[in-house]
C-alpha positions in Angstrom: 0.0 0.0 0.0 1.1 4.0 -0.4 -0.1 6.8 1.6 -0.1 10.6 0.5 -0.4 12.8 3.5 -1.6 16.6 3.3 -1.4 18.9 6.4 -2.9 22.3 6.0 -2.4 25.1 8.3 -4.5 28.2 8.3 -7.6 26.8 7.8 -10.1 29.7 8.1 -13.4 27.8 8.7 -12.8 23.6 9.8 -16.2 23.2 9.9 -17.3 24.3 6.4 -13.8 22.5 5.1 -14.8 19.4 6.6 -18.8 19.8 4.7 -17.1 20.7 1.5 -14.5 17.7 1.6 -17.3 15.0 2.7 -19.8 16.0 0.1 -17.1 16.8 -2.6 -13.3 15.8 -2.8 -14.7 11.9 -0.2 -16.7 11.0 -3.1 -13.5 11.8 -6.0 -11.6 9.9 -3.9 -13.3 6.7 -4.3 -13.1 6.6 -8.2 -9.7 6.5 -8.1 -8.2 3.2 -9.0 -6.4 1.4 -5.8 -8.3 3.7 -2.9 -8.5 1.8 0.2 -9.1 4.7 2.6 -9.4 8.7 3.5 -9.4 10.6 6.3 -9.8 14.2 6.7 -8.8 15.3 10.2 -9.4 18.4 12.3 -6.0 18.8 14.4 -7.3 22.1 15.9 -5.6 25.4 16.0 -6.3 26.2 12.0 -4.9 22.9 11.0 -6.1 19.5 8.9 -4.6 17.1 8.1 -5.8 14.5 4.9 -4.5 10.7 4.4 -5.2 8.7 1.6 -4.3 5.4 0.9 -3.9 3.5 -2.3 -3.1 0.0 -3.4 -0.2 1.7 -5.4 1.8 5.0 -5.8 -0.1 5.6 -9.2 -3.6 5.8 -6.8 -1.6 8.2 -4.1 0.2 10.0 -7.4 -3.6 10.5 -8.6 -5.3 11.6 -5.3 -2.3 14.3 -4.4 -3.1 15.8 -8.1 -7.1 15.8 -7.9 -6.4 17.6 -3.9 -4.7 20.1 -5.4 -7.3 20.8 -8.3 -10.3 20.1 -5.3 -8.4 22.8 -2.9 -8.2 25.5 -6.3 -11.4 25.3 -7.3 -13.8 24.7 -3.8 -11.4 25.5 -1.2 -8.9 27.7 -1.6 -10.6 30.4 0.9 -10.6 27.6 3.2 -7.5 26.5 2.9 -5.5 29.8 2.2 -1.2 28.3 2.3 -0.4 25.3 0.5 0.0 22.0 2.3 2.9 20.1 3.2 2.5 17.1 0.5 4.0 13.8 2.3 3.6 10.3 0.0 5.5 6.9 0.5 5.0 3.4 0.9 3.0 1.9 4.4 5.4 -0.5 6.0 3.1 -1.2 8.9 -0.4 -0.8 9.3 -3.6 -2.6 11.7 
């Protein structure tokens, strides 16, 4: 499996985020080939955090491109810096 992390500080309204991401960028997520999982997190203080899992690094490759169109295009009052973009292969996992 391969993970992409996205931590975003900054955030300007969690809640809304969190309503746009569930109804919006959750259901993108699932087309893409591989997806076993995502997670959007509120870490409090302005900052959330996203992981998404893939069979493969072509499914975490895909997701970290379609975040960055999803953030431009629905978010990017929301979610006003860019993230810090983390990606590499799960070596342990429950």
């Amino acid at each position: 499996m391969y993970a992409a992390i996205r931590r975003y500080e900054g955030v300007t309204d969690s809640a809304e985020a969190a309503r746009l991401v569930n109804e919006g960028f959750v259901p993108l997520m699932r087309q893409v080939s591989g997806f076993v999982a995502y997670f959007w997190i509120d870490a409090g203080d302005g900052v959330m955090v996203s992981t998404s899992v893939f069979q493969d690094q072509a499914g975490a490759d895909e997701s970290i491109s379609k975040a960055a169109d999803f953030v431009r295009d629905n978010l990017a009052s929301l979610l006003p810096n860019p993230p810090e973009v983390m990606a590499g292969v799960v070596v342990a996992s429950a």
